[in-house]
PDBQT receptor file of N, H, CA, C and O in Angstrom, charges set to zero:
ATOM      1  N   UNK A   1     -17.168  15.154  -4.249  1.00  0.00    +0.000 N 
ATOM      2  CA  UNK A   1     -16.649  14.384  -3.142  1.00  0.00    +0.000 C 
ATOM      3  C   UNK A   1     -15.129  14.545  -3.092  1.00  0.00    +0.000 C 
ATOM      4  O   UNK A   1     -14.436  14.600  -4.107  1.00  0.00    +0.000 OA
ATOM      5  N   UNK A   2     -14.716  14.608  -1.995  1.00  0.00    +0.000 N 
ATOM      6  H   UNK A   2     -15.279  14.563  -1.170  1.00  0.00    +0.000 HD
ATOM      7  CA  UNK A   2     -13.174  15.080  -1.111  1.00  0.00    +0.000 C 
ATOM      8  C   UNK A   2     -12.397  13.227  -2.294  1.00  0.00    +0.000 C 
ATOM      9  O   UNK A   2     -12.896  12.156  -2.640  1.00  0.00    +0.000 OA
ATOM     10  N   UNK A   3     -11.255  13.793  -2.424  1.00  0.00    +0.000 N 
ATOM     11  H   UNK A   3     -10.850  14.663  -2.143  1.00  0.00    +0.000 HD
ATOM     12  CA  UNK A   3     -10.344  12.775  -2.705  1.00  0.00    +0.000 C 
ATOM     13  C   UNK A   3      -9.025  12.934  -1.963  1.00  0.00    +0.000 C 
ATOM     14  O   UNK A   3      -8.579  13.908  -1.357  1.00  0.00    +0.000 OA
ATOM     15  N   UNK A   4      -8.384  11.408  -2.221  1.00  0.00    +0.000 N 
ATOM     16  H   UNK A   4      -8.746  10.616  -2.713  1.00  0.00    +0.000 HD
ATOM     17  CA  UNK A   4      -6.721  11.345  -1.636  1.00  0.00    +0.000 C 
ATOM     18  C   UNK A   4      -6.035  10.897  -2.296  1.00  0.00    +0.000 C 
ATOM     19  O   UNK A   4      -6.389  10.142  -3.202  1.00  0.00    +0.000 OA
ATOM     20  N   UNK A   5      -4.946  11.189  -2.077  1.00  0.00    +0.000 N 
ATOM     21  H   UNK A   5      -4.659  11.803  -1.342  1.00  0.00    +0.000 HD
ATOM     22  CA  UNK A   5      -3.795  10.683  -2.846  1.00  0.00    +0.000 C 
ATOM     23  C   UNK A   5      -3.370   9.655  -1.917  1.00  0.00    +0.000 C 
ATOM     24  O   UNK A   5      -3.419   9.897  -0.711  1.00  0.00    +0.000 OA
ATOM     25  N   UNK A   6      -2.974   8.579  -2.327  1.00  0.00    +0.000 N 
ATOM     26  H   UNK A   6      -2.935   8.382  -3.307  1.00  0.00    +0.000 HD
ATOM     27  CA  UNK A   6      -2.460   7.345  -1.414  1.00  0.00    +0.000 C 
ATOM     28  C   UNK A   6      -1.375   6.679  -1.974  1.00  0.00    +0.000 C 
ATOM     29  O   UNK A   6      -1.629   5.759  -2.752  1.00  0.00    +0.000 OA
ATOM     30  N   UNK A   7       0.502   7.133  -1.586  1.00  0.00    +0.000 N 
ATOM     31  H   UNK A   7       0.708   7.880  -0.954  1.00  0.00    +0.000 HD
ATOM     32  CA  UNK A   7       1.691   6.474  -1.744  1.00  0.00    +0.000 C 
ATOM     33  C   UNK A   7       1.838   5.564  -0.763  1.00  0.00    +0.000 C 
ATOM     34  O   UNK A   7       1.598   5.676   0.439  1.00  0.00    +0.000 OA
ATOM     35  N   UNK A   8       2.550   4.004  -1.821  1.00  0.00    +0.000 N 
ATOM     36  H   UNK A   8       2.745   3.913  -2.798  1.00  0.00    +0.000 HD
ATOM     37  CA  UNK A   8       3.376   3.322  -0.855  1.00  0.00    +0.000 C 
ATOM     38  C   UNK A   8       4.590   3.516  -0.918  1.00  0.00    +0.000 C 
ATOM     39  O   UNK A   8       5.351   3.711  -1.866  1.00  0.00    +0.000 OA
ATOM     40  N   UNK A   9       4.781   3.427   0.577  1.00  0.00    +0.000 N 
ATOM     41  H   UNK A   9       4.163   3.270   1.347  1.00  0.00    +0.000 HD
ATOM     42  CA  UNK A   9       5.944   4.148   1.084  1.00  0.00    +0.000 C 
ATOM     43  C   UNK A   9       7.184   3.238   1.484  1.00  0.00    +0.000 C 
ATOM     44  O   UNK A   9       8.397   3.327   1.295  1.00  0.00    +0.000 OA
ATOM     45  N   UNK A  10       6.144   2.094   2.280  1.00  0.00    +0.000 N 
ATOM     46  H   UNK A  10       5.159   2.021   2.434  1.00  0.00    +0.000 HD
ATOM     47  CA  UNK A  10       7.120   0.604   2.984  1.00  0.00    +0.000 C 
ATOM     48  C   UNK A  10       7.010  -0.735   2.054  1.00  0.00    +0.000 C 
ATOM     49  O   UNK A  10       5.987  -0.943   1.400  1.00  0.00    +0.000 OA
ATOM     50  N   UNK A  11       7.736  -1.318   2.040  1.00  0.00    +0.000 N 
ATOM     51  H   UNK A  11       8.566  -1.149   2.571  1.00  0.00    +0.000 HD
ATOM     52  CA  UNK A  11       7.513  -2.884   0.967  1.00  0.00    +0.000 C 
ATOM     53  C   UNK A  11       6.304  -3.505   1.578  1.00  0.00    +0.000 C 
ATOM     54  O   UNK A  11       5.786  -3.311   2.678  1.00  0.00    +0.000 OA
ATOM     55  N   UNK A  12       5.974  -4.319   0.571  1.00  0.00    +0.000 N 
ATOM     56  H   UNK A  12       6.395  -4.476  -0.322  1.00  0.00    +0.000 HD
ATOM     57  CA  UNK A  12       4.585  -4.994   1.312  1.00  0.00    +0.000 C 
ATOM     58  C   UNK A  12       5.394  -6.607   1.520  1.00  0.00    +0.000 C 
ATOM     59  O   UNK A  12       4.835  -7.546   2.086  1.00  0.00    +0.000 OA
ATOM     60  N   UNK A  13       6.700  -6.673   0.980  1.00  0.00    +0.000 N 
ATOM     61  H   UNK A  13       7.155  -5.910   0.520  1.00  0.00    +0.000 HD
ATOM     62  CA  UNK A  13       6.928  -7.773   1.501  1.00  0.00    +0.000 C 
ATOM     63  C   UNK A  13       7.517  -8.395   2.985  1.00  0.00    +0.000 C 
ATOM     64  O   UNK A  13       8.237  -7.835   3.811  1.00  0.00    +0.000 OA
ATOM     65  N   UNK A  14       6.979  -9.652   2.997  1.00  0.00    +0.000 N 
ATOM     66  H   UNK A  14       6.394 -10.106   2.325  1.00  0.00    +0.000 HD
ATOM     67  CA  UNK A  14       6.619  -9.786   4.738  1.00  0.00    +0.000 C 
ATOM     68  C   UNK A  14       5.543  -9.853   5.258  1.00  0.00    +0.000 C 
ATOM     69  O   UNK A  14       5.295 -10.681   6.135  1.00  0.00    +0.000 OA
ATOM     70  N   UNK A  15       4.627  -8.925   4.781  1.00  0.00    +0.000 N 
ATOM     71  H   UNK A  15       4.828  -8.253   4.069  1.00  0.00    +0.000 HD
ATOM     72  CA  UNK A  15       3.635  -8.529   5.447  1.00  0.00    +0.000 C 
ATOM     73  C   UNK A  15       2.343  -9.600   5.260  1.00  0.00    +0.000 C 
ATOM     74  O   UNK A  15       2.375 -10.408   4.332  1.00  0.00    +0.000 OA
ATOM     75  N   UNK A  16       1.479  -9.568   5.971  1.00  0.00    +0.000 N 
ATOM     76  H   UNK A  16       1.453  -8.912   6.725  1.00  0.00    +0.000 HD
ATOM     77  CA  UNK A  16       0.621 -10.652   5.777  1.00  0.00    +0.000 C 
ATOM     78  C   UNK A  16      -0.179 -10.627   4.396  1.00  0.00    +0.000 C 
ATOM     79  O   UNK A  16      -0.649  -9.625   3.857  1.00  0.00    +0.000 OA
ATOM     80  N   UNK A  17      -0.232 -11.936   3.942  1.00  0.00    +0.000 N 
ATOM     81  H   UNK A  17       0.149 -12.750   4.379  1.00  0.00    +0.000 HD
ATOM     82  CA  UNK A  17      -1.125 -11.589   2.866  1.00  0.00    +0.000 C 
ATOM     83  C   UNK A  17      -2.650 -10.768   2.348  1.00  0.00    +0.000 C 
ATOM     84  O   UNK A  17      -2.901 -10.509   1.171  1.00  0.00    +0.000 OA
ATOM     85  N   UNK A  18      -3.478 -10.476   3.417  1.00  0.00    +0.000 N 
ATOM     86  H   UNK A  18      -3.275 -10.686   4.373  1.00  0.00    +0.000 HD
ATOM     87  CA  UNK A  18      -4.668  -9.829   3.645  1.00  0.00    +0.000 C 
ATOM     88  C   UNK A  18      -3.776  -8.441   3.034  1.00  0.00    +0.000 C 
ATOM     89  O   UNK A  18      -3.752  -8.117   1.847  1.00  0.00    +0.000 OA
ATOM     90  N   UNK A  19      -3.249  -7.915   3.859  1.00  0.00    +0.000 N 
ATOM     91  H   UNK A  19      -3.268  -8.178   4.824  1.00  0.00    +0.000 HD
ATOM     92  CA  UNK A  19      -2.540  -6.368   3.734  1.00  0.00    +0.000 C 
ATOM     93  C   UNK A  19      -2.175  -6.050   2.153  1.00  0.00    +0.000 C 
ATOM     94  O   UNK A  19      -2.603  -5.111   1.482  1.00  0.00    +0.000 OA
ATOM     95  N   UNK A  20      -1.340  -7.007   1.780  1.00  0.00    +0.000 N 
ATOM     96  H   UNK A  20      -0.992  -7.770   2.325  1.00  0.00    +0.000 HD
ATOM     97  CA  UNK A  20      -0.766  -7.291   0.480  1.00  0.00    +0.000 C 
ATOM     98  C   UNK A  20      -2.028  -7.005  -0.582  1.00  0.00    +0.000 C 
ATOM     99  O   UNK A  20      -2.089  -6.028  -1.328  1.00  0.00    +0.000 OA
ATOM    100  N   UNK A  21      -2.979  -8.030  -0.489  1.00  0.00    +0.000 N 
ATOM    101  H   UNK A  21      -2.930  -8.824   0.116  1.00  0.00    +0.000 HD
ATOM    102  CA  UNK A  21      -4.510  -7.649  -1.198  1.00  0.00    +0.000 C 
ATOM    103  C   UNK A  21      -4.789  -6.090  -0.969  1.00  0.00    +0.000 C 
ATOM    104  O   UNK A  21      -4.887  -5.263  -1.875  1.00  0.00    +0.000 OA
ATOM    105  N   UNK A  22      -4.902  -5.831   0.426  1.00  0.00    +0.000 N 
ATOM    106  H   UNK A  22      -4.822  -6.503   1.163  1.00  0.00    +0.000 HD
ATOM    107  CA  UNK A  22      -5.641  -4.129   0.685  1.00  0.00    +0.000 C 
ATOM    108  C   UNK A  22      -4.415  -3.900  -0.316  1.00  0.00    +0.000 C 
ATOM    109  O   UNK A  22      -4.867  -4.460  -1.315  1.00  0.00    +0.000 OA
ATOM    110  N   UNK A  23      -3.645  -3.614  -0.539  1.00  0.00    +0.000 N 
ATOM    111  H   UNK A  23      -3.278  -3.159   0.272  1.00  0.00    +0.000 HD
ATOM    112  CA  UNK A  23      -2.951  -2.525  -1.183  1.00  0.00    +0.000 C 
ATOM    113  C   UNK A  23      -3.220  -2.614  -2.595  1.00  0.00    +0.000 C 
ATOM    114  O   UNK A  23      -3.099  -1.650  -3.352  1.00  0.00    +0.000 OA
ATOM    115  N   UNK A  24      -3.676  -4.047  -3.044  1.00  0.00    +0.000 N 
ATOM    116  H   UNK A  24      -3.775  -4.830  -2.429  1.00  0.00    +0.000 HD
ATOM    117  CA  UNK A  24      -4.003  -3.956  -4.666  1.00  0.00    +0.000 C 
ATOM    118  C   UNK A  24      -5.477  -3.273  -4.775  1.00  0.00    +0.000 C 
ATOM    119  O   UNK A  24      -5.845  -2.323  -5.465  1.00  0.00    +0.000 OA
ATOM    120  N   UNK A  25      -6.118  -4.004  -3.949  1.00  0.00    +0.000 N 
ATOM    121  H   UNK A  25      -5.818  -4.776  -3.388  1.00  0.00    +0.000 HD
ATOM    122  CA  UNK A  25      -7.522  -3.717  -3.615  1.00  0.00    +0.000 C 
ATOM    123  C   UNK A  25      -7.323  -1.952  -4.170  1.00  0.00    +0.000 C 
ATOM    124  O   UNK A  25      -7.798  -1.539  -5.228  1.00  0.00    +0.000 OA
ATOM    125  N   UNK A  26      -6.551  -1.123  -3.222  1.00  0.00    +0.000 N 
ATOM    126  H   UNK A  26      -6.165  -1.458  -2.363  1.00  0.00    +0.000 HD
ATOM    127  CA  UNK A  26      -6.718  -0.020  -3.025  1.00  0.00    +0.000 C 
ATOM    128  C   UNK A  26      -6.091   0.717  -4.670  1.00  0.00    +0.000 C 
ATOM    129  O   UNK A  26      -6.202   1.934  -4.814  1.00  0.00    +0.000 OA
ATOM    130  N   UNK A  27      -5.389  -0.239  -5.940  1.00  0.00    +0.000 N 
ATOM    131  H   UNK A  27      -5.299  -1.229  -5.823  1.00  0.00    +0.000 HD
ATOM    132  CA  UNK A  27      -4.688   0.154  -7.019  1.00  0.00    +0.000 C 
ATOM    133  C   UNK A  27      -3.807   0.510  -6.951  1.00  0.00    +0.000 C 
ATOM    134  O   UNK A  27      -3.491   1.294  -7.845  1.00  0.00    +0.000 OA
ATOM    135  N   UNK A  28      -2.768   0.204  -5.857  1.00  0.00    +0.000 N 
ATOM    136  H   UNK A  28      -3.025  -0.433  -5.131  1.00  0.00    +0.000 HD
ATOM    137  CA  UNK A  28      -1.382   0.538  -5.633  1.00  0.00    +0.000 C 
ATOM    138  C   UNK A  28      -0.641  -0.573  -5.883  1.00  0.00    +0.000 C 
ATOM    139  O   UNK A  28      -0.853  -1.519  -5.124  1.00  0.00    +0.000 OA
ATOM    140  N   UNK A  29       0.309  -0.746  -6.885  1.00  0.00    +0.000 N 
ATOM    141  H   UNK A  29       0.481   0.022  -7.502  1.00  0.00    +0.000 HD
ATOM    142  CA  UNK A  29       1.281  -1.896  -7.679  1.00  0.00    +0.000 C 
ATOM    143  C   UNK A  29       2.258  -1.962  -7.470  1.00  0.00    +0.000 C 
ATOM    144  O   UNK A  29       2.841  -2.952  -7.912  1.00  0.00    +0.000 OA
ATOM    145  N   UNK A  30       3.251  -0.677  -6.451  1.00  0.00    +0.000 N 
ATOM    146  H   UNK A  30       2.777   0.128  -6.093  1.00  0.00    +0.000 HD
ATOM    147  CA  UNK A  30       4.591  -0.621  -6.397  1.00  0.00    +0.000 C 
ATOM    148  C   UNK A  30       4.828  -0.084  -5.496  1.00  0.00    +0.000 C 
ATOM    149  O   UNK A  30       3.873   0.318  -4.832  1.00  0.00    +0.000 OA
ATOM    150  N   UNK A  31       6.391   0.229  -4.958  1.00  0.00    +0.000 N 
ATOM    151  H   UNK A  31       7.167  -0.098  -5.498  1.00  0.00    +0.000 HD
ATOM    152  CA  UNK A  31       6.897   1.267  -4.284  1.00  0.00    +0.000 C 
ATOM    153  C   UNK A  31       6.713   2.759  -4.486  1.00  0.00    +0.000 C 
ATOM    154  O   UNK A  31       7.210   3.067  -5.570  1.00  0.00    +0.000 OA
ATOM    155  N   UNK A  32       6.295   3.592  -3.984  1.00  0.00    +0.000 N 
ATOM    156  H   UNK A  32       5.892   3.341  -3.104  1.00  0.00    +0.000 HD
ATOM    157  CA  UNK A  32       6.505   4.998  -4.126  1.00  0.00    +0.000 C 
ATOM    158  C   UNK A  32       5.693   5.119  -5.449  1.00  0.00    +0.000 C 
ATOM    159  O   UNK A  32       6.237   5.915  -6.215  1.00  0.00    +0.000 OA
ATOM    160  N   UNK A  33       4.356   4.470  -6.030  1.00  0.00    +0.000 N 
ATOM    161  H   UNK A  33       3.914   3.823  -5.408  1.00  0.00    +0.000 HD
ATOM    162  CA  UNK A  33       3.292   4.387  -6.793  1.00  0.00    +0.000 C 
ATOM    163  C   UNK A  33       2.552   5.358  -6.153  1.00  0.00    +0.000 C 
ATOM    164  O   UNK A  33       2.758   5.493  -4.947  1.00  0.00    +0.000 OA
ATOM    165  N   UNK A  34       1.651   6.140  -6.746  1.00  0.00    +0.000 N 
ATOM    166  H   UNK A  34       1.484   6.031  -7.726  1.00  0.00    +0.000 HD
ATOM    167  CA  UNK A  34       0.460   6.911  -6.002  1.00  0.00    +0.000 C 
ATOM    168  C   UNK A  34      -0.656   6.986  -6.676  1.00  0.00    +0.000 C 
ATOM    169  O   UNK A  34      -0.377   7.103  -7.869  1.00  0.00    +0.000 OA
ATOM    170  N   UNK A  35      -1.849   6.976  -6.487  1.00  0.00    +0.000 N 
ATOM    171  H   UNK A  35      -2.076   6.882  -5.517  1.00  0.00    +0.000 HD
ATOM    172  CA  UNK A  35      -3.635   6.358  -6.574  1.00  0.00    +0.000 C 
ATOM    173  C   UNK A  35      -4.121   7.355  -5.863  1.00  0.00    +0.000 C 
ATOM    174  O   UNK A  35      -3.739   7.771  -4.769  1.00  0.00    +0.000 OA
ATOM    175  N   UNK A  36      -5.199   7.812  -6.708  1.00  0.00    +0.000 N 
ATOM    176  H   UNK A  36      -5.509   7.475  -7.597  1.00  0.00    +0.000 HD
ATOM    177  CA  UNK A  36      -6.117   8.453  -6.050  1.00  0.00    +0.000 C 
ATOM    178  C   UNK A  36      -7.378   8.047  -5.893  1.00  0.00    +0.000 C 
ATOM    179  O   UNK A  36      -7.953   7.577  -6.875  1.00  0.00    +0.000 OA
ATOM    180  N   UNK A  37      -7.952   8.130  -4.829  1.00  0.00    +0.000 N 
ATOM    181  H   UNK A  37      -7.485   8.512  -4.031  1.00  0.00    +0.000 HD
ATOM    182  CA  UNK A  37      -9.670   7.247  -4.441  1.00  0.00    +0.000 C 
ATOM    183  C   UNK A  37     -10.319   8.522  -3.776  1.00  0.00    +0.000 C 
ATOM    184  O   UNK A  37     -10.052   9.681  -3.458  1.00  0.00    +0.000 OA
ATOM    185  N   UNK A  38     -11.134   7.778  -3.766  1.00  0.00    +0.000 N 
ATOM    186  H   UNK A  38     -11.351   6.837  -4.025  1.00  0.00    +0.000 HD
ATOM    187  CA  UNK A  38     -12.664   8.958  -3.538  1.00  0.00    +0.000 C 
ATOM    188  C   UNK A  38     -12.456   8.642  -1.880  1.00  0.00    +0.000 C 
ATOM    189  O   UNK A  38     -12.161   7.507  -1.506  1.00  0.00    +0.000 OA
ATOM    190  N   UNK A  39     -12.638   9.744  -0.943  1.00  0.00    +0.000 N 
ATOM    191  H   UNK A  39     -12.878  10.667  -1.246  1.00  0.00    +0.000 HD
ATOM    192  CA  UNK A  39     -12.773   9.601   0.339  1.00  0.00    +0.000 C 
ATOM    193  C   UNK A  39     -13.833   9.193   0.494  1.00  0.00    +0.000 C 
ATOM    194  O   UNK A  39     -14.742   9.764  -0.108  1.00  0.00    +0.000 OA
ATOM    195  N   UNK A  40     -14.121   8.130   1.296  1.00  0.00    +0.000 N 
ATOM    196  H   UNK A  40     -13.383   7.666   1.785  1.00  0.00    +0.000 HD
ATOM    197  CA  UNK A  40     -15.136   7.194   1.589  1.00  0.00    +0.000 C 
ATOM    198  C   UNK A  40     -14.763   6.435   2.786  1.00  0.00    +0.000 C 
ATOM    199  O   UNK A  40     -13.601   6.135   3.061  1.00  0.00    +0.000 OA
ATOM    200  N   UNK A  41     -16.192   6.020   3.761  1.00  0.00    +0.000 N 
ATOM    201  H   UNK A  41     -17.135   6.263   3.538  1.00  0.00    +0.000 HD
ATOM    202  CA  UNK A  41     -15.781   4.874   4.619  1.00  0.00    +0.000 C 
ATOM    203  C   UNK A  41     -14.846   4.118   4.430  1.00  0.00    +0.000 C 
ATOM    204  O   UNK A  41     -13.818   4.129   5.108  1.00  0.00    +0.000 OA
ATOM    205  N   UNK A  42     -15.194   2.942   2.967  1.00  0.00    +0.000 N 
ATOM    206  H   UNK A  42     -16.029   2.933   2.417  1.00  0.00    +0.000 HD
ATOM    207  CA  UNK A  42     -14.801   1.763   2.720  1.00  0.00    +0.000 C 
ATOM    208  C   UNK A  42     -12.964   1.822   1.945  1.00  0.00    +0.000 C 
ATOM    209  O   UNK A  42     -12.305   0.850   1.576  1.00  0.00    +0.000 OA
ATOM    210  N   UNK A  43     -12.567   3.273   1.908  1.00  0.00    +0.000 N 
ATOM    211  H   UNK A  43     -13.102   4.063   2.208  1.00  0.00    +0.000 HD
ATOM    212  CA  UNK A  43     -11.222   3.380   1.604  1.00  0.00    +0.000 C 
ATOM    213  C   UNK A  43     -10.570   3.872   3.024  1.00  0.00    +0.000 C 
ATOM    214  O   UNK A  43      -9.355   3.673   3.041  1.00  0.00    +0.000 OA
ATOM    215  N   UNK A  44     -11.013   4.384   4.052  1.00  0.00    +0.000 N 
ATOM    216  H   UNK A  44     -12.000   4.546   4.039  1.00  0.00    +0.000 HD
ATOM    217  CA  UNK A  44     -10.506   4.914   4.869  1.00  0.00    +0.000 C 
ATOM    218  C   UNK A  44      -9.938   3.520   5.955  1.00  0.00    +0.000 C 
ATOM    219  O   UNK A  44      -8.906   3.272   6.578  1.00  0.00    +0.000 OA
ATOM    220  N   UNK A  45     -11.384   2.783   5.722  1.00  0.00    +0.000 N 
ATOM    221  H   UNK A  45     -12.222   2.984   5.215  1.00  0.00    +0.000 HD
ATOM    222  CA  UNK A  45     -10.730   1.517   6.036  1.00  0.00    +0.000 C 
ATOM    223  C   UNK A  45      -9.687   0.505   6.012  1.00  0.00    +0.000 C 
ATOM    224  O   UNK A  45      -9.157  -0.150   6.910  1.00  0.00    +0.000 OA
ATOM    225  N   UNK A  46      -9.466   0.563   4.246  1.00  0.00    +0.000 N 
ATOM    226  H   UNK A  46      -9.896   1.096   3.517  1.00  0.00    +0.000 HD
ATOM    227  CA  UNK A  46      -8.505  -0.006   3.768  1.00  0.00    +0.000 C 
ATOM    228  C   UNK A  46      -7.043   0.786   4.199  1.00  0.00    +0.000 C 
ATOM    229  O   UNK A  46      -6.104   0.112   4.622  1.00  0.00    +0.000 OA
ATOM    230  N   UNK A  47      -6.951   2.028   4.079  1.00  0.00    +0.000 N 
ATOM    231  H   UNK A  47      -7.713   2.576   3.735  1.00  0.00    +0.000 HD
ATOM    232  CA  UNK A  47      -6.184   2.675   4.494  1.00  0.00    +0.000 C 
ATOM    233  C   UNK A  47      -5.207   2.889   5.968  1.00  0.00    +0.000 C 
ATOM    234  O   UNK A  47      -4.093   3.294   6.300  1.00  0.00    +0.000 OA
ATOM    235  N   UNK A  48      -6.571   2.266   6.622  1.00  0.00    +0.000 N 
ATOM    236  H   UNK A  48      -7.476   1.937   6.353  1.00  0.00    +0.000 HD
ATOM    237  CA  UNK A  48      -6.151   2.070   8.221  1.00  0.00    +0.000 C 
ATOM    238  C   UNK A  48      -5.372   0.698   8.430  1.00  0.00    +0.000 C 
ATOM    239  O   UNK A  48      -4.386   0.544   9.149  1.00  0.00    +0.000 OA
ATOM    240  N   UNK A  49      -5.969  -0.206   7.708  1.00  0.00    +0.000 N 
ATOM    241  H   UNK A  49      -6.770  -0.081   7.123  1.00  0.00    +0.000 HD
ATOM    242  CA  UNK A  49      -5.656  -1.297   8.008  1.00  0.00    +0.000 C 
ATOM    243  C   UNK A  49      -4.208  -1.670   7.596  1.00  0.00    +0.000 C 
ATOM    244  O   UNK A  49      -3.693  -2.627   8.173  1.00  0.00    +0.000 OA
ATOM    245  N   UNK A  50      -3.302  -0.805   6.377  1.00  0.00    +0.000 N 
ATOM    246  H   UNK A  50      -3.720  -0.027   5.909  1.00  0.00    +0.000 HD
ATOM    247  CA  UNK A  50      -2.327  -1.000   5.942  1.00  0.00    +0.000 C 
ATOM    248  C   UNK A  50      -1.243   0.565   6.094  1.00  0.00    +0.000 C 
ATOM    249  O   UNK A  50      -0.174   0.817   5.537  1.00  0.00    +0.000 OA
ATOM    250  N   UNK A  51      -1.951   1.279   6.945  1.00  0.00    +0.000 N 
ATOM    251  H   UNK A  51      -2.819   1.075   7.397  1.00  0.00    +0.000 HD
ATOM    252  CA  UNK A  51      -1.567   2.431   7.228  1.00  0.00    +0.000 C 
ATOM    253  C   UNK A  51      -0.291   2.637   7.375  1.00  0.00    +0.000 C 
ATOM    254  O   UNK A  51       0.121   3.705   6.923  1.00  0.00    +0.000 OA
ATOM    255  N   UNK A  52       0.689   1.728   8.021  1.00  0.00    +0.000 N 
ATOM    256  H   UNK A  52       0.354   0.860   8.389  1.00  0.00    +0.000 HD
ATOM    257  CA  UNK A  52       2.074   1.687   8.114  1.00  0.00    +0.000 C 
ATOM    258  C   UNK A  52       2.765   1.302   7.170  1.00  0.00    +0.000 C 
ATOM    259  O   UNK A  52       3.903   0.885   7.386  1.00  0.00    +0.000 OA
ATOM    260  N   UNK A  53       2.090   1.368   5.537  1.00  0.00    +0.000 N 
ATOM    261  H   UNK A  53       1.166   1.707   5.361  1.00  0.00    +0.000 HD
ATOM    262  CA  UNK A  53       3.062   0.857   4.443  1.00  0.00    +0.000 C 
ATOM    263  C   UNK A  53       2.460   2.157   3.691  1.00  0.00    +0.000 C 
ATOM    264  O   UNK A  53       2.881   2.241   2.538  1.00  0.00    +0.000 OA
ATOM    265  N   UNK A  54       1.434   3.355   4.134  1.00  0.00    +0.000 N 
ATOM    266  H   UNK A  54       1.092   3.288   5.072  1.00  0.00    +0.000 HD
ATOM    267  CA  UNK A  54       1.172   3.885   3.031  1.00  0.00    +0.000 C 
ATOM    268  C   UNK A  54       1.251   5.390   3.290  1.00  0.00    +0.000 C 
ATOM    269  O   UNK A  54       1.123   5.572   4.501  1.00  0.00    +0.000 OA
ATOM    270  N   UNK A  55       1.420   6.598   2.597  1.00  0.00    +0.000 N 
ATOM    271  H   UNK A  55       1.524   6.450   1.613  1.00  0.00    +0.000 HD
ATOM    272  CA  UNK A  55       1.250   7.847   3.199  1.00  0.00    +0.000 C 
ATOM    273  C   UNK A  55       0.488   8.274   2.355  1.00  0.00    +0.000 C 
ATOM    274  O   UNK A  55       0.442   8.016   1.152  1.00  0.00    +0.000 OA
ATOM    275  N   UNK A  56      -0.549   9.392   3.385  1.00  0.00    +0.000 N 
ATOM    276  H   UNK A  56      -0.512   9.601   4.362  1.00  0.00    +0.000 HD
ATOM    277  CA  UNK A  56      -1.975  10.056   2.817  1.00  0.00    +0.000 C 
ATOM    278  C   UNK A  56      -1.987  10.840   2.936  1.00  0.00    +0.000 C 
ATOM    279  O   UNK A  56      -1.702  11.393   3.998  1.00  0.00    +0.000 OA
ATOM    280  N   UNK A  57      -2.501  11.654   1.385  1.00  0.00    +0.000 N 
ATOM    281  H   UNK A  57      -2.733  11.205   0.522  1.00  0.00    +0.000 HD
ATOM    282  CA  UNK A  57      -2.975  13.034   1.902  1.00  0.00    +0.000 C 
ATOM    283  C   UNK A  57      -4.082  14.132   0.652  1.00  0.00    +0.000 C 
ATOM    284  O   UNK A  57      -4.316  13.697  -0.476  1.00  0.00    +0.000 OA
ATOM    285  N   UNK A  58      -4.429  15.005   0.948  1.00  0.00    +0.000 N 
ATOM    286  H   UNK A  58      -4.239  15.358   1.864  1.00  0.00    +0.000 HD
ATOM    287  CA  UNK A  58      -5.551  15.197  -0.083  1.00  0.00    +0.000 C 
ATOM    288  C   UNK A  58      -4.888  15.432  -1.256  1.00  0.00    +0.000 C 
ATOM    289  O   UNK A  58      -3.800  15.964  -1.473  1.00  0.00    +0.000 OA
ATOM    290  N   UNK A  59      -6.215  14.660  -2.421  1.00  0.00    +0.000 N 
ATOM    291  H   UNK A  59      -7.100  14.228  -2.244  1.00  0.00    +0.000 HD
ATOM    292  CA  UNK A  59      -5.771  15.264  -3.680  1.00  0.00    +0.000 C 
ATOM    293  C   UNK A  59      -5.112  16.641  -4.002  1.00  0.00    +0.000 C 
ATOM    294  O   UNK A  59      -5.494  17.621  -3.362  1.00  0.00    +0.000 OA
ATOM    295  N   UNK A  60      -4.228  16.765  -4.874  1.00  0.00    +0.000 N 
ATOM    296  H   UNK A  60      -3.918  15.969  -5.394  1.00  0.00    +0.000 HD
ATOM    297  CA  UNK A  60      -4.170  18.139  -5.612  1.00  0.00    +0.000 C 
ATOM    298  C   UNK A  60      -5.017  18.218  -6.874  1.00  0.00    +0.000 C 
ATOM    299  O   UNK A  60      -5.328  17.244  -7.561  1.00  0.00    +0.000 OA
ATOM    300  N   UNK A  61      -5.371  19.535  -7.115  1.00  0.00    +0.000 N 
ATOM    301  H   UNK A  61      -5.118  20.326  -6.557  1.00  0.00    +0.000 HD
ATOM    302  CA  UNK A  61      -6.310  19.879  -8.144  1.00  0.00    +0.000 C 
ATOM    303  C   UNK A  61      -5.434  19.723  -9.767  1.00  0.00    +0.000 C 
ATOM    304  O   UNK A  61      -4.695  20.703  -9.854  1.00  0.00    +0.000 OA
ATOM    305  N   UNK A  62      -5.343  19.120 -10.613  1.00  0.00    +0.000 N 
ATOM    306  H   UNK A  62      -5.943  18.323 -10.542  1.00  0.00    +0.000 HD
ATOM    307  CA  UNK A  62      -4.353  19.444 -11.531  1.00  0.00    +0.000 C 
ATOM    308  C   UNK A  62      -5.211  20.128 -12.708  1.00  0.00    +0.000 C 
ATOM    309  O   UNK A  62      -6.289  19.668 -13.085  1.00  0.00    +0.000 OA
ATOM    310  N   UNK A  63      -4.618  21.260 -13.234  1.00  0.00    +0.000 N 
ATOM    311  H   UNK A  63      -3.743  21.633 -12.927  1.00  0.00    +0.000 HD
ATOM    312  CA  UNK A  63      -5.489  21.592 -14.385  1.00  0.00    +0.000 C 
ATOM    313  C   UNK A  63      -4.847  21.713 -15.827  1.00  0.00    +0.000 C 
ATOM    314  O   UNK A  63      -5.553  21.989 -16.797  1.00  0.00    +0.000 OA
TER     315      UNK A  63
């Protein structure tokens, strides 16, 4: 299964508390932190919903 890499990019402070959760939800703890999740519905979701604090893009392979 396809993966992503998912940085936050914008502060989460301010922002509503729901959003604040998606971003832990999603294992992101900081600024400019990056997490990788399995591409799936239920992350693409999360992703949308906080989309303006986060930048996406596919895993790299590391060996």
């Amino acid at each position: 299964m396809a993966e992503l890499e998912i940085t936050q990019i914008k502060s989460g402070i301010g922002t509503p508390p729901d959003h604040r959760g998606t971003l832990r939800a999603l294992g992101i703890k900081r600024m400019h932190h990056t997490v990788v999740q399995q591409d799936n519905p239920v992350i693409r979701g999360m992703i949308r919903k906080v989309a303006y604090l986060v930048e996406v893009r596919p895993a790299t392979k590391k060996s």
